[in-house]
C-alpha positions as CSV (number, residue, x, y, z in Angstrom):
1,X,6.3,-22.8,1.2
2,X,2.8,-24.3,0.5
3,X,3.9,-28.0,1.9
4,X,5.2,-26.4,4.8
5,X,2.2,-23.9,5.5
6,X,-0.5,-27.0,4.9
7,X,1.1,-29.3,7.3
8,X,1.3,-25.8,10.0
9,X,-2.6,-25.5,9.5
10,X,-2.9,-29.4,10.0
11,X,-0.7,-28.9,13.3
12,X,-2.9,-26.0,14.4
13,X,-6.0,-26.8,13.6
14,X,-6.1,-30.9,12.9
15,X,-7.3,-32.8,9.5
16,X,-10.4,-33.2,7.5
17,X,-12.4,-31.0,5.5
18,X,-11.7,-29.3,2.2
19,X,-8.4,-26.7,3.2
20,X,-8.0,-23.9,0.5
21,X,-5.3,-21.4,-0.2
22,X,-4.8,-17.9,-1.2
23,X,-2.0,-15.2,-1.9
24,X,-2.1,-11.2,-1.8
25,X,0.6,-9.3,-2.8
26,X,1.9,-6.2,-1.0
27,X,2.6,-3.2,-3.5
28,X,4.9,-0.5,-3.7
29,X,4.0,2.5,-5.6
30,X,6.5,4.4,-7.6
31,X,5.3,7.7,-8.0
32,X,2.0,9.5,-6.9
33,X,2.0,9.4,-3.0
34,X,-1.2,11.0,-1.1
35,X,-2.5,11.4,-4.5
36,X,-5.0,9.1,-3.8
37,X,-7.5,10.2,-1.4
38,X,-7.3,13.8,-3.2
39,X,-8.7,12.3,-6.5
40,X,-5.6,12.3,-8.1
41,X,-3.3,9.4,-10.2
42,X,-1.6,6.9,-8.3
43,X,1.2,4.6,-10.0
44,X,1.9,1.2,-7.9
45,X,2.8,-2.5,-8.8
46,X,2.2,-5.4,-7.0
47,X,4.9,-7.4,-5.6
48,X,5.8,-11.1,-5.2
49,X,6.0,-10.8,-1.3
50,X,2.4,-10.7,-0.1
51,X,0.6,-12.8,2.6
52,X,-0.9,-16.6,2.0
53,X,-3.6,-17.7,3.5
54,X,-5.0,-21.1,4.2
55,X,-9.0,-21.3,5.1
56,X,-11.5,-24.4,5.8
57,X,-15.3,-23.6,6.5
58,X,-16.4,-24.4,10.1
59,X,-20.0,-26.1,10.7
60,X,-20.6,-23.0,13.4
61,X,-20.1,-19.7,13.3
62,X,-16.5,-19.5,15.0
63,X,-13.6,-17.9,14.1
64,X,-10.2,-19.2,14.5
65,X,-7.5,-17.1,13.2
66,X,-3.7,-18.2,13.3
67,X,-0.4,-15.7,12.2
68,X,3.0,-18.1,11.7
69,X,4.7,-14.4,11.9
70,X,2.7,-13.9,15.5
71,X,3.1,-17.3,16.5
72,X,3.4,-16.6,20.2
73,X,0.1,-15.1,20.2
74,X,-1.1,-18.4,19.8
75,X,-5.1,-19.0,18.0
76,X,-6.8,-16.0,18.7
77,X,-10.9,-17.1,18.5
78,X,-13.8,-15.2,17.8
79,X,-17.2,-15.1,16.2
80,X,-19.3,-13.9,13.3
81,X,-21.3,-12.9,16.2
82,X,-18.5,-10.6,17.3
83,X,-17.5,-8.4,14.7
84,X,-16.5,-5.6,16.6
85,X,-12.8,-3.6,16.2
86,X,-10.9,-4.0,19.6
87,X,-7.6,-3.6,21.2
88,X,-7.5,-7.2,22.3
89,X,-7.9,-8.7,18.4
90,X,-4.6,-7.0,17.0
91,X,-4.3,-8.1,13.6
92,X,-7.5,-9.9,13.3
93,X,-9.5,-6.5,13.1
94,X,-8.0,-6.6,9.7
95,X,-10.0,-10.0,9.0
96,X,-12.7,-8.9,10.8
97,X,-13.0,-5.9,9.2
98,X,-13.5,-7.5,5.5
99,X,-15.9,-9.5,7.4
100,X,-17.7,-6.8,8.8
101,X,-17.7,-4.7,5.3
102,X,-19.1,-8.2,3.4
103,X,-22.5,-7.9,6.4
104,X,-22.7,-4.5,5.5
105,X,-23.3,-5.0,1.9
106,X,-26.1,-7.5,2.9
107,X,-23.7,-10.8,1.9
108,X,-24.9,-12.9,5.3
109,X,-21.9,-15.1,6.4
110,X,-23.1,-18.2,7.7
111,X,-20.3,-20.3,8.4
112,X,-17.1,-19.5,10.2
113,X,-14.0,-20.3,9.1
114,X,-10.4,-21.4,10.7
115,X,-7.5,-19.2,9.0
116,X,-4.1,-19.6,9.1
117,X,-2.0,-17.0,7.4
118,X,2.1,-16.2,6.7
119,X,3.2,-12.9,5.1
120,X,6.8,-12.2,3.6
121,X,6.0,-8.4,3.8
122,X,8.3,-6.7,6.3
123,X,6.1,-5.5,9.5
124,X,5.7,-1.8,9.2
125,X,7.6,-1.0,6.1
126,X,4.9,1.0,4.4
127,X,4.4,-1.8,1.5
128,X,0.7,-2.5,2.2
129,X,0.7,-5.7,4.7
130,X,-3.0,-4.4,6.0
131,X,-4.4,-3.8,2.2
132,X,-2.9,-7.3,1.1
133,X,-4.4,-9.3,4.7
134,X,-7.7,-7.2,3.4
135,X,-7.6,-8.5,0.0
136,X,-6.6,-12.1,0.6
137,X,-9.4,-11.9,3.1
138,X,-12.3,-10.5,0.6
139,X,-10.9,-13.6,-2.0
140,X,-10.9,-16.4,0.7
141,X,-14.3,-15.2,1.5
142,X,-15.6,-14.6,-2.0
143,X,-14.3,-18.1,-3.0
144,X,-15.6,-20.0,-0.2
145,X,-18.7,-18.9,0.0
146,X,-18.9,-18.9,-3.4
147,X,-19.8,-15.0,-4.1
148,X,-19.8,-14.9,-8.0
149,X,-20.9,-10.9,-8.4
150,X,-18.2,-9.3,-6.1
151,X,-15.1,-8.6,-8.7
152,X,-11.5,-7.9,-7.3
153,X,-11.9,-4.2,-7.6
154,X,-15.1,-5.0,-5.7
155,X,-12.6,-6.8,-3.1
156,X,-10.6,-3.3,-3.0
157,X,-13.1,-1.3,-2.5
158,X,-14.4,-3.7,0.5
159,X,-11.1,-4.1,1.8
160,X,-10.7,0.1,1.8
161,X,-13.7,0.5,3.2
162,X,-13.2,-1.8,6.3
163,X,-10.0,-0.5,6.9
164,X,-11.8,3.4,7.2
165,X,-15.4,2.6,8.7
166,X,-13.7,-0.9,11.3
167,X,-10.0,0.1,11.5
168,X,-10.3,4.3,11.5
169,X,-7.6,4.3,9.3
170,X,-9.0,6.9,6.2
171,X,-6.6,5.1,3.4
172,X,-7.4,5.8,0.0
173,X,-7.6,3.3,-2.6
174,X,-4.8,2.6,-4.3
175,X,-2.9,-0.1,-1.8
176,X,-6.2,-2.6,-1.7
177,X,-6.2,-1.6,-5.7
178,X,-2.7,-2.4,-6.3
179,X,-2.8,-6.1,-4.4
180,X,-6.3,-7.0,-5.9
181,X,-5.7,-5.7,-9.5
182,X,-2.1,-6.3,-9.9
183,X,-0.5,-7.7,-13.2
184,X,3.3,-9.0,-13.3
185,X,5.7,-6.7,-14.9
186,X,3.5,-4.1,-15.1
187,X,1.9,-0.9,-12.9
188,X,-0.7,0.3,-12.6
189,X,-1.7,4.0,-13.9
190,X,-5.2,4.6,-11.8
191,X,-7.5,7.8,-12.0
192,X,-8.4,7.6,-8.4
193,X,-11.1,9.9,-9.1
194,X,-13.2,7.4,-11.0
195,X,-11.2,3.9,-10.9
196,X,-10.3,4.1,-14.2
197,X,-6.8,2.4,-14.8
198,X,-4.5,0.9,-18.0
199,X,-1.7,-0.9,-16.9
200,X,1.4,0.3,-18.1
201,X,4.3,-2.2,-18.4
202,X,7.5,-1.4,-16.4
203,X,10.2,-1.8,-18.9
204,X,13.5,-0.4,-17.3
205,X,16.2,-2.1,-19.3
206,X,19.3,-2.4,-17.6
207,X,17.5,-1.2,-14.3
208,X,15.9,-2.6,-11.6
209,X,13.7,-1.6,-8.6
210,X,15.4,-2.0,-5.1
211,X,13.2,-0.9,-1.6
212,X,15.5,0.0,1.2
213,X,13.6,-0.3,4.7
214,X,14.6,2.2,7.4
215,X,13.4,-0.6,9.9
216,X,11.6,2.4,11.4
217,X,8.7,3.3,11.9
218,X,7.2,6.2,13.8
219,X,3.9,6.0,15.7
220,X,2.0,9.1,14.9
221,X,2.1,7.7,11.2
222,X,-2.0,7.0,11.8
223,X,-3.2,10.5,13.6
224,X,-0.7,12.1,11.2
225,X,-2.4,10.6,7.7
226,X,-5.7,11.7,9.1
227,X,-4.9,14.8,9.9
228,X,-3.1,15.5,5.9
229,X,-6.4,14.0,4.6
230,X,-8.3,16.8,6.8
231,X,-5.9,19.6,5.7
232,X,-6.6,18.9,2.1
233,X,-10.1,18.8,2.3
234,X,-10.5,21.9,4.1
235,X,-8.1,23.5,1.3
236,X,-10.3,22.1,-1.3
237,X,-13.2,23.3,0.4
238,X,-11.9,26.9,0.6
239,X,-10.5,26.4,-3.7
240,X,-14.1,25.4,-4.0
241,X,-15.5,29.2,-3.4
242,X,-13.6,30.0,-6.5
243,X,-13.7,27.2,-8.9
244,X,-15.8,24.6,-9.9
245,X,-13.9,21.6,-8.8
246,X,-14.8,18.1,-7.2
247,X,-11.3,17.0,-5.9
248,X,-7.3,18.8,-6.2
249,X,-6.5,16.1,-8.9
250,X,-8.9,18.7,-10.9
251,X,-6.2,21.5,-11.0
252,X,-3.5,21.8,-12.7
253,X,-0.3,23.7,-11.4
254,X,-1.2,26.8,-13.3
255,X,-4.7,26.9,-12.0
256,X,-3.2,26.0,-8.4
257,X,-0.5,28.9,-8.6
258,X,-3.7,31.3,-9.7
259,X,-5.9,30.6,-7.1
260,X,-4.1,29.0,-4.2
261,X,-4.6,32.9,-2.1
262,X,-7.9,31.4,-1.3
263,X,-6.3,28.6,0.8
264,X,-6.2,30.4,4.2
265,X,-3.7,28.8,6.0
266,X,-0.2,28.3,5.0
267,X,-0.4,24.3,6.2
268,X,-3.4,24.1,4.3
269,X,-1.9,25.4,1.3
270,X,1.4,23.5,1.2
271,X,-0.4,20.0,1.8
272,X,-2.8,21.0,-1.2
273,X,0.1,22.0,-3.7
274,X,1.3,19.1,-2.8
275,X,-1.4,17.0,-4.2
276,X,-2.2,18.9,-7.1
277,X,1.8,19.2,-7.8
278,X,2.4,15.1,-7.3
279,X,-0.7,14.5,-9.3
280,X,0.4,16.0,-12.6
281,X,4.0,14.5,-11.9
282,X,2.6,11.2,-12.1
283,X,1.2,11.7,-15.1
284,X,4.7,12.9,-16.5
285,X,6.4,10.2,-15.2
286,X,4.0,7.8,-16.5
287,X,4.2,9.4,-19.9
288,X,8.3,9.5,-19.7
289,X,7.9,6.1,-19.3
290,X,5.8,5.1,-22.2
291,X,8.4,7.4,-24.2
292,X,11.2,5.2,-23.0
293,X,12.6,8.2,-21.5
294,X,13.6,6.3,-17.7
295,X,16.2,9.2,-16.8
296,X,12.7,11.8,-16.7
297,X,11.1,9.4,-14.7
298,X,13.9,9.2,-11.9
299,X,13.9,13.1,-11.9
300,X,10.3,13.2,-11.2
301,X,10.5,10.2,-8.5
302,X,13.3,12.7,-6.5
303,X,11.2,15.6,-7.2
304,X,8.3,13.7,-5.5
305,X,10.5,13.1,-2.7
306,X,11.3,16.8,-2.3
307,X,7.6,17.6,-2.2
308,X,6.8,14.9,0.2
309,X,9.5,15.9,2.4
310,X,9.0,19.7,2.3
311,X,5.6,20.4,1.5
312,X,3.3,17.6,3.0
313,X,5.6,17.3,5.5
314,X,5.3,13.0,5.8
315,X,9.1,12.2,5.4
316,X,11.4,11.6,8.8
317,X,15.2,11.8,9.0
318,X,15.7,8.4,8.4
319,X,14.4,8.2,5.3
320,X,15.8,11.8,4.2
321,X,19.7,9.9,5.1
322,X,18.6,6.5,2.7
323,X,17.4,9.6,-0.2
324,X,20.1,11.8,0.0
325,X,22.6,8.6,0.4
326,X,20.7,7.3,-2.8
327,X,21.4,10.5,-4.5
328,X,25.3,10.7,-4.2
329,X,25.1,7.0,-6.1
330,X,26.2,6.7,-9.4
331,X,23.6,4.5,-11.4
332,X,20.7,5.6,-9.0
333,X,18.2,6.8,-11.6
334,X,16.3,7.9,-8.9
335,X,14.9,7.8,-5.5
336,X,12.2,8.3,-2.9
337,X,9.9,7.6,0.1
338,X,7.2,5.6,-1.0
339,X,3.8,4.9,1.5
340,X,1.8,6.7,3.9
341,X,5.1,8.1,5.5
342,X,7.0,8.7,9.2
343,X,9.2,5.7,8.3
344,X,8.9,2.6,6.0
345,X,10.8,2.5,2.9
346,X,12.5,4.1,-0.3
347,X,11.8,3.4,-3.7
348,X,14.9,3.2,-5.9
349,X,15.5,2.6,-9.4
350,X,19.4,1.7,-10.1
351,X,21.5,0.6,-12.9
352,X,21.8,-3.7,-12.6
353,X,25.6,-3.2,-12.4
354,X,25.3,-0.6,-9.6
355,X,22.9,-2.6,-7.3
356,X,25.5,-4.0,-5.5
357,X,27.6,-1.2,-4.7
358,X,23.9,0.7,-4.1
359,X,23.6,-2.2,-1.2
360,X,26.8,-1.5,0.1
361,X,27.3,2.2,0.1
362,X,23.9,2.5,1.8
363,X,24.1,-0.2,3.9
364,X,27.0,0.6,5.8
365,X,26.6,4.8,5.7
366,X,23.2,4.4,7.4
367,X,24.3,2.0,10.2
368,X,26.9,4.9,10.8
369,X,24.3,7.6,10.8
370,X,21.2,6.0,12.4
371,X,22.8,3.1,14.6
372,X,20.8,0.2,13.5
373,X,20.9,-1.6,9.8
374,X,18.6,-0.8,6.5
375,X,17.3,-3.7,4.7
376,X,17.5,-4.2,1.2
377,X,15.0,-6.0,-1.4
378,X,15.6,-6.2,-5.2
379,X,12.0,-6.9,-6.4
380,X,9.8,-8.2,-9.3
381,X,6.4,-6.7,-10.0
382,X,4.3,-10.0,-9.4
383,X,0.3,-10.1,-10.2
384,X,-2.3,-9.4,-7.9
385,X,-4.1,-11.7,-5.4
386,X,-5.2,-15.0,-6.7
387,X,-6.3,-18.8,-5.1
388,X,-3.4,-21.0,-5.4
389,X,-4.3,-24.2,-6.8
């Protein structure tokens, strides 16, 4: 992969000068979904697919950006002098962006840079490609410029914070978390409400963790986040009369189910139990897991999905056929949608000797239901973004 990817960047952009590389993982999060802009706990792990990027400092201030996966597009160039989001830049806005968020905190980049990059992370599948081109962008920048006080959680915050204020997409943290902070075999257990985190290590014994991509992939998946994120706030705001709370990851259910009559509008109101409810299940389920107790944490993952489904309304058929096909399985432990929603992928854990059958089942029930075939990944928990030496 590396030889192959050097001697592209040599091909694109010719030899000389001091070519570094970098990797980012993508993440997938198995329990705590829209938790995480509502001050709640969030539960992801990085993964070994991610994107790599290879970078060498320019004497000007050009940019030259290069995507093996969007080849045809060709090198699309710009400047430090232009970091403004358009239409035209497709995915180097995401680039830009971290570029953009580095000027804002007063870091002047002087030098622009030619960057080649090639992510394994399946376009549109909900496991974080944006967050992991935002991280491996803040860690090619931080190491080439040599910007000793930024940390990686610094890198995740940068990387969240382009993607809201350049890319109008208002993510929370956890995905740019996940790929910057990531540790192998283990997830991560974050207070999003004051970046607290331990990391908990994934032990599931004779288990293992499968993502099933619908391959779809619906479009209102951006207007739609925004608009949950606005629904919850303005049912915070209205809880907020009442009690003395900064975020819904303050409640617990009991305190929810007492004062929830002063959420005025139904929508409002399911979208906020949704949060407060998913928040203390990931706390459960993190706990079950500590207690070695991985059945209790497979009923929580299908009880997220139920929530997600019902009450925040994010799911879509396609992924409701992969859940309730996961389900019938035996040897699924459980099973839901995992990322921001209207598509993307499930989150399974199944029994090692009924992965294949899992595969199978699913794989051909789907193409009969939906027309067109799911893809399957058995995955490792990998660590988080790091220069390749």
């Amino acid at each position: 992969m590396q030889k192959e990817l050097m001697e592209k960047f040599v091909e694109v952009y010719g030899e000389g000068g001091e070519i570094r590389e970098y990797f980012a993982p993508g993440r997938v999060n198995l329990i705590g979904e829209h938790t995480d802009y509502n001050g709640g706990h969030v539960f992801p792990c990085a993964l070994t697919l991610g994107t790599y990027g290879l970078a060498r400092k320019r004497d000007d201030r050009k940019l030259r950006f290069y995507s093996v996966n969007f080849s045809r597009l060709g090198v699309i160039e710009s400047s430090l002098d232009d970091l403004i989001p358009s239409d035209q830049a497709g995915w180097t806005n995401y680039p830009k962006g971290v570029m953009w968020a580095f000027e804002k905190r007063d870091i002047k980049l002087e030098h622009g840079v030619d960057f080649l990059i090639y992510g394994n992370i399946p376009n549109g599948s909900g496991l974080s490609s944006s967050a992991s081109l935002e991280v491996l962008t803040g860690l090619m920048l931080k190491d080439m410029f040599g910007v000793e006080k930024l940390s990686m959680q610094d890198l995740a915050l940068i990387g969240q914070y382009s993607e809201n204020n350049f890319n109008g997409m208002n993510c929370g943290i956890m995905d740019q978390f996940a790929s910057a902070m990531g540790k192998k075999d283990c997830a991560i257990f974050l207070d999003t409400s004051t970046l607290e985190f331990e990391y908990a290590p994934v032990q599931l014994k004779d288990a293992r963790i499968v993502i099933t991509n619908s391959k779809v992939k619906h479009s209102l998946v951006g207007s739609a986040y925004n608009d949950r994120r606005n629904e919850c706030e303005t049912a915070l705001e209205e809880l907020q009369k009442e009690l003395d709370i900064r975020t819904l990851g303050d409640l617990s259910e009991e305190e929810f189910e007492a004062h929830k009559s002063a959420i005025t509008s139904n929508i409002c109101r399911k979208r906020a139990k949704h949060a407060v409810y998913e928040n203390q299940r990931t706390i459960k389920a993190v706990n079950a897991l500590k207690a070695d107790n991985v059945e209790e944490f497979g009923k929580l993952m299908n009880a997220s999905h139920v929530s997600l489904r019902d009450d925040y309304e994010v799911s879509c058929e396609e992924i409701d056929i992969l859940v309730d096909l996961a389900w019938q399985i035996p040897g699924v432990i459980g099973s839901r949608i995992t990322g921001g929603g209207f598509g993307g992928c499930t989150v399974s854990i199944v029994k090692n000797d009924a992965v294949d059958h899992f595969i199978d089942t699913i794989g051909k029930q789907y193409k009969e239901k939906v027309g067109h075939e799911a893809e399957f990944y058995v995955v490792d928990i990998g660590d988080g973004a790091h220069v390749i030496a």
